[in-house]
C-alpha positions as a printed NumPy array, in Angstrom:
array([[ -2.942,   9.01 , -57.029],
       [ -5.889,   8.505, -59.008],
       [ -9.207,  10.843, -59.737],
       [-12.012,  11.046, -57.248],
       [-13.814,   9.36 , -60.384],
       [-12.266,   6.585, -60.509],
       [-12.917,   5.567, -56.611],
       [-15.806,   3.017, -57.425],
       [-16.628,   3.867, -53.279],
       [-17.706,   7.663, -52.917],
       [-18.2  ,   6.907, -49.084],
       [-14.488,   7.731, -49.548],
       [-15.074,  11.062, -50.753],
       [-17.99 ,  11.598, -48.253],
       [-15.75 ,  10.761, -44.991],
       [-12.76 ,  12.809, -46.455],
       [-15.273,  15.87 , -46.077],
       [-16.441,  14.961, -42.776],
       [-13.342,  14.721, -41.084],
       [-11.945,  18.162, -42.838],
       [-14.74 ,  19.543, -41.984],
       [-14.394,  19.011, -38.525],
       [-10.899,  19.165, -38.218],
       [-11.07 ,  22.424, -39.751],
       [-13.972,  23.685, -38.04 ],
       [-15.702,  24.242, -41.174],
       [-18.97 ,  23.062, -43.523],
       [-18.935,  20.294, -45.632],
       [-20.18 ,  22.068, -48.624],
       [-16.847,  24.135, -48.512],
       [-14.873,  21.504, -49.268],
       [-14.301,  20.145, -52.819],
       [-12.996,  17.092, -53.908],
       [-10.693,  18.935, -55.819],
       [ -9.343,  21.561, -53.538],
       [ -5.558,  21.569, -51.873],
       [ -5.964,  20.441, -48.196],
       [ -3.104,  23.272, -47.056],
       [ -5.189,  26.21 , -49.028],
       [ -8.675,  25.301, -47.344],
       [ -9.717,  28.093, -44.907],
       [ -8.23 ,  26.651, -41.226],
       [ -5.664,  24.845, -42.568],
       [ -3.226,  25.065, -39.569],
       [ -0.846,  22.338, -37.963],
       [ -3.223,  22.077, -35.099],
       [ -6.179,  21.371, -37.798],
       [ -3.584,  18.697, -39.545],
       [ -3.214,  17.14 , -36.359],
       [ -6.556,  16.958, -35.311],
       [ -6.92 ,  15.524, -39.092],
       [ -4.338,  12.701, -38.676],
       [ -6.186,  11.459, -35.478],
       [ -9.359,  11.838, -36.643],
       [ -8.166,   9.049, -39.633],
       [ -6.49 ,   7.12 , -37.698],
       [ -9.578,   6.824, -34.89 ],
       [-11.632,   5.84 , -38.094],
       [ -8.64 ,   3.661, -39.374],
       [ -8.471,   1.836, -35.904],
       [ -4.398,   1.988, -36.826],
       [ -1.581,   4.428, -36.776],
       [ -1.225,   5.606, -39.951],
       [  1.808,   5.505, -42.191],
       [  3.689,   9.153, -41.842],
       [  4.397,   8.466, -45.464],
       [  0.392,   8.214, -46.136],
       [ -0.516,  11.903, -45.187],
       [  2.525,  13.46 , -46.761],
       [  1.153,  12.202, -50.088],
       [ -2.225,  13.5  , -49.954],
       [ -2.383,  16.743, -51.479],
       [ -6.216,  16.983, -52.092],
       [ -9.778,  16.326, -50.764],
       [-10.113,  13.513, -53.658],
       [ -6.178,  11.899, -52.4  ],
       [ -7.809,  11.548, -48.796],
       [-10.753,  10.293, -49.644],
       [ -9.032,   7.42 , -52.488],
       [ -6.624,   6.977, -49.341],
       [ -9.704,   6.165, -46.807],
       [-11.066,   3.925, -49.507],
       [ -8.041,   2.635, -50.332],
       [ -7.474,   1.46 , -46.174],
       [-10.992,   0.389, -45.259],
       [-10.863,  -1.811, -42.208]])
């Protein structure tokens, strides 16, 4: 995927830290763009879950299973949720 940088919308990266943040029970200001979503502190299969849903609630859609596999970091959600604006 590409750099957070190069993600002309940073309301991207902005709702990629809200819905971590909540689905992981934990402040925004924790979470950096570049940091591995499966190393951030809460990072559980019940926290991925609640993750997927959250997306997809913002999405309005089910999401491709093939979508979340491939986002590995804060910055790969947030091009992703840029990338699928509704």
């Amino acid at each position: 995927m590409n750099k957070v940088s190069d993600v002309t919308d940073k309301d991207g990266l902005i709702l990629a830290r809200k819905l971590l943040a909540a689905a992981l029970e934990l402040d925004e200001d924790k979470i950096e763009p570049q940091s591995q979503i499966v190393e951030l502190p809460g990072f559980d299969s019940l926290a991925y879950e609640r993750l997927v849903a959250s997306v997809e609630d913002h999405l309005d859609r089910d999401l491709d299973p093939l979508m979340m596999v491939s986002i590995d970091t804060v910055s790969d959600l947030a091009i992703a949720l840029a990338q699928h604006k509704t």
